[in-house]
TIFI-382552 format. One record per residue: x, y, z of N, C-alpha, C in turn. Coordinates in steps of 0.1 Angstrom, whole numbers, padded with zeros to 4 digits, always signed. Atoms other than C-alpha are relative to their C-alpha. Layout:
BEGIN
XYZXYZXYZ/...
// end
This chain:
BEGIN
+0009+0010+0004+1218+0910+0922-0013+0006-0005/+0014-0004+0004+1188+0917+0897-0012-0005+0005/+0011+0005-0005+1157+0915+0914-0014-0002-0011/+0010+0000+0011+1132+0926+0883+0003+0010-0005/-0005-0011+0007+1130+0949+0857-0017+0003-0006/+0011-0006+0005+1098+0971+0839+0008+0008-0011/-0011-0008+0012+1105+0980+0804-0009+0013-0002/+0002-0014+0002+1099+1020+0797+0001+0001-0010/-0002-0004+0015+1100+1023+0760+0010-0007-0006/-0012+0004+0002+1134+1016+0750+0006-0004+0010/-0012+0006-0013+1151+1012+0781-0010-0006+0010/+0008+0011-0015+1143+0992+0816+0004+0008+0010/-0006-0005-0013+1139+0999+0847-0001-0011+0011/-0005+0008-0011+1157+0979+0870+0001-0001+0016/+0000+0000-0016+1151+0968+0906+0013-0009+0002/-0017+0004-0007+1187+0957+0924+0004+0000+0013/-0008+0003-0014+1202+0946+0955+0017+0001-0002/-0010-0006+0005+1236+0966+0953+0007+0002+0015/-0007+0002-0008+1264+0964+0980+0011+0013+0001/-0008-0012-0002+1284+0996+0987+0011+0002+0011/-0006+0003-0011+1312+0996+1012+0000-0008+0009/+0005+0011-0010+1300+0968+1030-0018+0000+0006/+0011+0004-0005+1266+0979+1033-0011-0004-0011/+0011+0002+0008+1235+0968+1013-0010+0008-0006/+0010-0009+0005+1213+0986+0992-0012-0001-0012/+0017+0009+0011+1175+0985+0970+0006+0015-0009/+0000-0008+0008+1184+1002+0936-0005-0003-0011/+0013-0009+0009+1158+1018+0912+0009+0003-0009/-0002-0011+0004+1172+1029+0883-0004-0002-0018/+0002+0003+0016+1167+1030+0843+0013-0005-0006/-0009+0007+0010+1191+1015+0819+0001+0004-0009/+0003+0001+0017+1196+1016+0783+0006-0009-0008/-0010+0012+0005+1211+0992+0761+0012+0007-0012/-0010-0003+0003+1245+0999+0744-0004-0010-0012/+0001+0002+0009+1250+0993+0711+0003-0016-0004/-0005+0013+0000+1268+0957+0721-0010-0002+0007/+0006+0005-0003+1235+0949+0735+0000-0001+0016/+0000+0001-0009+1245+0954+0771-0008+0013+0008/+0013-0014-0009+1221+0975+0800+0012+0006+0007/-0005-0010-0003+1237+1002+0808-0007+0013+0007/+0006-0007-0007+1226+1021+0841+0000+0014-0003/+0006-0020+0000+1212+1062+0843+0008+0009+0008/+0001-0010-0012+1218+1087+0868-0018+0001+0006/+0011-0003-0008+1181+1086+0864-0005-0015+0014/+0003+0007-0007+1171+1068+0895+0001+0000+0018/-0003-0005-0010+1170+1062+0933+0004-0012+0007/-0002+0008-0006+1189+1041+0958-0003+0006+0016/+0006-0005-0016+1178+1038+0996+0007-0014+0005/-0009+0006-0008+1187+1017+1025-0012-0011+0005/+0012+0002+0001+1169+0986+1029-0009+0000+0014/+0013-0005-0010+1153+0998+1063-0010+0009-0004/+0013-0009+0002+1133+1022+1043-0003-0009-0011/+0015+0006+0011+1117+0992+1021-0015+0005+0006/+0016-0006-0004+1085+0998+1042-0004+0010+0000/+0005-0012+0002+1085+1030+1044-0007+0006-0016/+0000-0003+0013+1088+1032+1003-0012-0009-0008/+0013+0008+0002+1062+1004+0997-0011+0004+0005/+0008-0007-0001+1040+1023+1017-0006+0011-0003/+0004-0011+0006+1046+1053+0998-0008-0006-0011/+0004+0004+0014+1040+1035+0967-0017-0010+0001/+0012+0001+0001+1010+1019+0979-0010+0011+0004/+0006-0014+0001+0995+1053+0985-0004+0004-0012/-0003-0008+0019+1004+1064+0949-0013-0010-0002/+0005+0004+0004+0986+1037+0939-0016-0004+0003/+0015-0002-0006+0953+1043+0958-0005+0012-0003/+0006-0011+0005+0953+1076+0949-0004-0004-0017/+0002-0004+0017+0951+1069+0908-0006-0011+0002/+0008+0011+0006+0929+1036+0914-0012+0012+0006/+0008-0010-0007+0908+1063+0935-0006+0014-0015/+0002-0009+0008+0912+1089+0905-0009-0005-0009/+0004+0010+0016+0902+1062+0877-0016-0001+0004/+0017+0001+0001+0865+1058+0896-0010+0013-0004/
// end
């Protein structure tokens, strides 16, 4: 299930709720589109487990303290 996507140039990058053996998972990854117009996933990218959403939202609000921090 697509949750959202951020386009990168040509390609997207896709946020996903992705099911693997029965268990659930938050997957990151880029795309590209095929020539038939369909998104077509990377290698580039990362899937996790969703007990580390918080952990990962709190990386990423770090990230983004440090470069609002840089920008002053």
């Amino acid at each position: 299930m697509e949750i959202g996507e951020l386009q990168k140039g040509k390609d997207k990058i896709i946020v996903a709720l992705k099911e693997f053996k029965g268990k659930e998972y938050i997957d990151i990854r880029t795309h590209f589109e095929s020539n038939e117009g369909d998104w077509i996933p990377t290698k580039k990218g990362i899937t996790f487990s969703p007990e580390s959403l918080d952990e990962m939202i709190d990386i990423l609000k770090t990230a983004k303290k440090k470069v609002s921090d840089k920008e002053k």
